[in-house]
C-alpha positions as CSV (number, residue, x, y, z in Angstrom):
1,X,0.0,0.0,0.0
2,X,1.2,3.6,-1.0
3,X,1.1,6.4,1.3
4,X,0.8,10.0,0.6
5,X,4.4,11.6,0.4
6,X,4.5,15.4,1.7
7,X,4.1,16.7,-1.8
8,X,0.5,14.9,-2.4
9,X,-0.5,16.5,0.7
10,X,0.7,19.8,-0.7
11,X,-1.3,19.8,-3.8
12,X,-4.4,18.4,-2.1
13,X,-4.6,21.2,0.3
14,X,-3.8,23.7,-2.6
15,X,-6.3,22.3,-4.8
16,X,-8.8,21.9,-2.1
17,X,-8.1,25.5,-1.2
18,X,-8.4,27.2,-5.2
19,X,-11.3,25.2,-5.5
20,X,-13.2,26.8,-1.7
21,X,-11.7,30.6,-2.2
22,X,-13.4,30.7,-6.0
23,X,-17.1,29.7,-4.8
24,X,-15.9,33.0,-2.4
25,X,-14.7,35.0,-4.7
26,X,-16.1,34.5,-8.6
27,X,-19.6,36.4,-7.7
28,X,-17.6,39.7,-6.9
29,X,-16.0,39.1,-10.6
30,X,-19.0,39.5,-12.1
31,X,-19.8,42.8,-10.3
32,X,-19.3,46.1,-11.9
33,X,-16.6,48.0,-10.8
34,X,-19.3,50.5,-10.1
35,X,-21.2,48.3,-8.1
36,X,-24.4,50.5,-8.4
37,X,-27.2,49.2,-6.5
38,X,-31.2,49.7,-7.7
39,X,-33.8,49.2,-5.0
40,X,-36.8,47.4,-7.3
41,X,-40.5,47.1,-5.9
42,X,-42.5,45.1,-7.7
43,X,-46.2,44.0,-7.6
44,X,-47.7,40.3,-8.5
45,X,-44.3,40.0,-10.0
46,X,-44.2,43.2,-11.9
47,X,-41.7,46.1,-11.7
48,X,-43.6,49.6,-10.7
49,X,-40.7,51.1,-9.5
50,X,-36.9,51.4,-9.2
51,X,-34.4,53.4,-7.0
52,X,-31.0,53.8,-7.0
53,X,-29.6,53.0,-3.7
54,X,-27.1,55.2,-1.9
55,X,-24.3,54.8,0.4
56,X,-25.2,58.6,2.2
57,X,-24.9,59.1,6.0
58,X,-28.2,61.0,6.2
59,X,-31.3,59.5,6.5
60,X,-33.2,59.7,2.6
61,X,-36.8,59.0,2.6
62,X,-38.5,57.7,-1.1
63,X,-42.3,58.3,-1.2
64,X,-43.6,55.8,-4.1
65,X,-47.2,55.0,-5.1
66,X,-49.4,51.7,-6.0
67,X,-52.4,50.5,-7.0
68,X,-54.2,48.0,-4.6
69,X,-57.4,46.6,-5.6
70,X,-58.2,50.3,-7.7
71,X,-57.4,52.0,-4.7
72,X,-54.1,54.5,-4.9
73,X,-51.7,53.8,-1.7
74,X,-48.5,55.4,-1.0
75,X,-45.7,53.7,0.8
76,X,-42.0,55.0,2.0
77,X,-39.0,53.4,1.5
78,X,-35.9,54.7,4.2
79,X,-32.8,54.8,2.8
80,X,-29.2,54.8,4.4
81,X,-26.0,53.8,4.1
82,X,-26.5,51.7,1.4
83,X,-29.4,49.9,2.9
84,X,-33.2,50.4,2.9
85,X,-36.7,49.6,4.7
86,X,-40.1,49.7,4.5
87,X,-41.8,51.6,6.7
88,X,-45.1,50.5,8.1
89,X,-48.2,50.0,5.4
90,X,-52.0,51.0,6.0
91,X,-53.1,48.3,8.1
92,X,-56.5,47.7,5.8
93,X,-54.2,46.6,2.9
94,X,-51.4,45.3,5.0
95,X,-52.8,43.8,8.9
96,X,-49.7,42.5,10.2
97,X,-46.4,44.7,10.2
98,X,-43.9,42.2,9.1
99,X,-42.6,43.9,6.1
100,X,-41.5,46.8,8.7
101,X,-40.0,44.1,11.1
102,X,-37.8,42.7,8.4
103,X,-35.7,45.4,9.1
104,X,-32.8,47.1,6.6
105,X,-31.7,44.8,3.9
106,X,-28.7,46.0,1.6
107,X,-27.8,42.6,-0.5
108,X,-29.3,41.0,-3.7
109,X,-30.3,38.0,-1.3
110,X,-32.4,39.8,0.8
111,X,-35.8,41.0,0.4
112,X,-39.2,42.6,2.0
113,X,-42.3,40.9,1.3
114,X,-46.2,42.1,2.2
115,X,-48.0,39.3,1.3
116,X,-51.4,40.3,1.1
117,X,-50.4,42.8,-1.9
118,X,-47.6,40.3,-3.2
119,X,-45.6,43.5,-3.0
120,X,-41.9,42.8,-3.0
121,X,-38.9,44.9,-2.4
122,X,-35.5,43.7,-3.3
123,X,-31.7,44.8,-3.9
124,X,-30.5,44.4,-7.6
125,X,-26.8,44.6,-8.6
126,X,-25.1,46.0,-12.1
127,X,-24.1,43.3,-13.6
128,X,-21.2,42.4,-16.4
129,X,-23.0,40.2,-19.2
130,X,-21.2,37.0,-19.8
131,X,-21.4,34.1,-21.0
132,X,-20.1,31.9,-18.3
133,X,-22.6,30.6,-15.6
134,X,-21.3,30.6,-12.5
135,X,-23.8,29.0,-11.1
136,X,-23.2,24.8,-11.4
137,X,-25.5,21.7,-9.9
């Protein structure tokens, strides 16, 4: 039976490390050097709006408008540091406040969701077109 020598050890870690760093590191090469950032609210899954989000100090407040069942609402969106909320819908379109509780969310993975209007609220990234997928099964 053959056993490892130091070298084999060597190029399984090193191998074992390229291969854990690039699922780290291959979704920031597909960023824009930009990096702009769009805050996009959408209704039953279509777009209604979309706001650029900013990295300022000072508290920004967004007023946007939507349609609920032929009723005009308006809702405001908080925006700081490069994250934004929702603040606190009419409670006769909206009974529970858990789209307020979700809190600040400044990723592409997060989101706010008010269920009973399907309204969603999520974080979109400039992206570089290619044609690699870096996403594998």
């Amino acid at each position: 039976m053959k056993h490892f020598t130091i070298y084999d050890k060597i190029l399984i870690f090193t191998i074992a490390l390229i291969s854990i760093s690039s699922m780290v590191f291959i979704p920031f090469l597909f960023m824009d050097s930009s990096s702009d950032k769009y805050i996009v609210v959408n209704i039953s899954g279509n777009e209604i709006h979309r706001f650029h989000l900013v990295e300022e100090r000072e508290l920004q407040l967004q007023e946007f408008t939507f349609v609920v069942d032929g009723a005009e609402y308006s809702a405001v969106l908080e925006i700081k540091d490069g994250r934004t909320r929702l603040r606190r819908l009419p409670g006769n379109i909206v009974p529970l406040s858990i789209h307020s509780d979700i809190g600040w969310i400044s990723e592409p993975h997060q989101m706010i969701v008010a269920l009973p209007i399907k309204l969603v609220i999520t974080i979109e990234g400039t992206r570089i077109e290619s044609d690699i997928d870096s996403i594998s099964h």
